[in-house]
N, C-alpha and C positions, 0 to 999 in steps of 0.2 A: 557319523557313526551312531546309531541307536543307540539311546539310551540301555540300561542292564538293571534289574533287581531280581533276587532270589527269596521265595518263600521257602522256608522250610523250619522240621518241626523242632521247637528248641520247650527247656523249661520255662524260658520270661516273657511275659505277653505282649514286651513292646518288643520293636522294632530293634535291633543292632548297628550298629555304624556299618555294617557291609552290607545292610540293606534285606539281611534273613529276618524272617518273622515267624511267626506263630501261625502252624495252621494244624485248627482240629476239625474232625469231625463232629456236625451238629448232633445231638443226641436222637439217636436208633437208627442212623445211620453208618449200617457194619460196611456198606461198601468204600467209602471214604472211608470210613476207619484204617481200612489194611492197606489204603493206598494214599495215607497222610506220607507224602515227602514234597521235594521240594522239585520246581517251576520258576520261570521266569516270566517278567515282563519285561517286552520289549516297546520302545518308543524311537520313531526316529526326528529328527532335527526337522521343523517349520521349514517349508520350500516352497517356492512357489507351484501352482497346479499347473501338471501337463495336458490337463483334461478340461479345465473350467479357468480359462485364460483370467488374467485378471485379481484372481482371487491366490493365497497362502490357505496352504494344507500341513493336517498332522496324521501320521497311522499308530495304530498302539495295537497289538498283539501280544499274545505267547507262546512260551514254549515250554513242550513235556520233554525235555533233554533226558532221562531216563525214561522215560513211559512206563510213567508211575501213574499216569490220568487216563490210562489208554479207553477212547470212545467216550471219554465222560467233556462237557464244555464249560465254558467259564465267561460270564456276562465280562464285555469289557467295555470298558470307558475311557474315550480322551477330552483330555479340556486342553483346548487352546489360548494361550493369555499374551495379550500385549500392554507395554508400557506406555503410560500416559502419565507424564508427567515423572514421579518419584513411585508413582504407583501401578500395581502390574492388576490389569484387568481381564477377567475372564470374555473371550471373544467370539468364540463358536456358541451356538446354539444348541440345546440338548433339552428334548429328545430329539432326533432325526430318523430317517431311514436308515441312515448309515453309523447311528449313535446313541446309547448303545447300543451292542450287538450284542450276542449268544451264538458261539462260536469255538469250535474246536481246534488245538492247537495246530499253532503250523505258521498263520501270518500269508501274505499276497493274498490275493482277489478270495474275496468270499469269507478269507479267514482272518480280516482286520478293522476296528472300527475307525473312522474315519473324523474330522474335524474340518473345517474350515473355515473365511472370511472372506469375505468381498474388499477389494481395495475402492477406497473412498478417493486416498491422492495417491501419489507414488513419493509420497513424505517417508524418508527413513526413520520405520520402526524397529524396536527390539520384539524379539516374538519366542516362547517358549512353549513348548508343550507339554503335558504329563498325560498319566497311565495310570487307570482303576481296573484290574484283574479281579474277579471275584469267582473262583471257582466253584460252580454250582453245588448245593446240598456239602459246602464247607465251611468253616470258621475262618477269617483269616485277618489281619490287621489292615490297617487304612495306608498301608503303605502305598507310595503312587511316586514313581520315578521321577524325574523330568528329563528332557530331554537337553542338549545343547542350544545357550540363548544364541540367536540369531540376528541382525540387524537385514532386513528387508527392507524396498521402496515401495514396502505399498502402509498406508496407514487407513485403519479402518472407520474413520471417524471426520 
């Protein structure tokens, strides 16, 4: 099941336990002004690829559940991280073609950015993902979800 976070606009500029944050408009920007609410990211759980055999994939998307961003997009970022050891290491490469994107909401083909990893062995690893939403010509906190950790056989290393 994807991961879930809501931006929206509050008076404290960090982050809340349900994952709401602060988002303003950058200064002389009236168009974000009137349409500061709130958006989600979405992220789904490390799987392996139906597409690039061999390899664990992550998507990270959003969504305008009111269409409050309507036609406006939002840079997004996934980081994919696996466990080595006690320590969790970032795994995917960035930038890609596929990472980040600039992209309007919605999520599937065309509207998600994408992560992945080559498997090295088929050594059971743990593997998580997370999500940087960054809503074009917006303020917004460094909130980045994660996804469900996962144990796969493929190890990257």
């Amino acid at each position: 099941m994807p991961a879930t976070a809501s931006a929206s606009p509050t008076t404290s500029p960090s982050p809340t336990a349900s994952g709401n944050s602060d988002l303003r408009p950058e200064q002389g920007s009236a168009k974000v002004a009137s349409k500061a609410a709130p958006f989600i990211s979405k992220i789904d759980d490390p799987h392996y690829s139906s597409s690039h055999a061999g390899s664990v994939n992550v998507h990270g998307w959003w969504l305008d559940t009111y269409n409050n961003f309507s036609g406006m997009k939002a840079r997004v970022t996934v980081y994919l991280w696996a466990k080595k050891g006690s320590q969790w290491v970032q795994v995917n490469k960035i930038p890609t073609k596929k990472n980040p994107v600039t992209v309007y909401a919605g999520g599937g083909g065309g509207k998600r950015a994408s992560g992945s990893v080559s498997c090295r062995s088929h050594k059971p690893t743990w593997y998580h993902g997370q999500v940087d939403v960054d809503i074009i010509d917006a303020i917004d906190t460094s909130n980045r979800p994660n996804s469900q950790d996962r144990k796969l056989n493929c190890q990257p290393w």
